[in-house]
N, C-alpha and C positions, 0 to 999 in steps of 0.2 A: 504494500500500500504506500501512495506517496501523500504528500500533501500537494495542494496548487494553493502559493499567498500569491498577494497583492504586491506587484513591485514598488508603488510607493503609498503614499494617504492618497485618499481621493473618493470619487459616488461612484457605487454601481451601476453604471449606466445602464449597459446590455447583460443580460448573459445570454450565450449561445449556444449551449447545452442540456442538455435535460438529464434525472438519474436515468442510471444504464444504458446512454450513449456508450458506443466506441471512441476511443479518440486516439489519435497519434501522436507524437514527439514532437512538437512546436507549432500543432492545431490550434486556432484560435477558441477559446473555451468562452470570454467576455471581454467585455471592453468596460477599462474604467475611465474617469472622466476626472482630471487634476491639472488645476493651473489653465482652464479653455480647452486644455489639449486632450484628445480621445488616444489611448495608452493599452494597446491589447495585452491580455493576460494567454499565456501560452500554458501547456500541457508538458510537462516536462520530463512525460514520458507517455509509452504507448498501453493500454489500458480502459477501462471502463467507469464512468463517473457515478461514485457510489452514493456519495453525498453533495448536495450542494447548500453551504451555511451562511449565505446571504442571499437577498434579493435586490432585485431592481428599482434603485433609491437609496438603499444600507450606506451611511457613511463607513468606510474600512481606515484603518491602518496602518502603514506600510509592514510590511511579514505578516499580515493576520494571515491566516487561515481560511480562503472560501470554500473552498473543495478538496474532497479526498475523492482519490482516482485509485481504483482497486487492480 
């Protein structure tokens, strides 16, 4: 199991995954939205989305935790 964080603070803009998608090694999973600028969140490995721990609007963190990819 991996985790997928947020590479920096910012809003959940999109997400573009649902659980138990497939995903691959640098698939775009969500887009965050920090500083004006729209910031894709990648997969950082290949695997299926087990969980996802925010929604569309969640202020994040930089390193929180959105997703775990099984």
């Amino acid at each position: 199991m991996a985790e997928i964080t947020a590479p920096m603070s910012g809003k959940m803009w999109k997400i573009l995954v649902n659980v138990g998608d497939s995903v691959s090694e640098d698939d775009e999973v969500a887009i965050l939205e920090a500083m004006k600028m729209e910031i894709p969140v990648v997969s950082p490995g290949d695997g299926a989305i087990k969980e996802i721990r925010v929604k569309e609007g969640d202020a994040v963190e930089a390193e929180s935790v959105i997703m775990i990819l099984g």
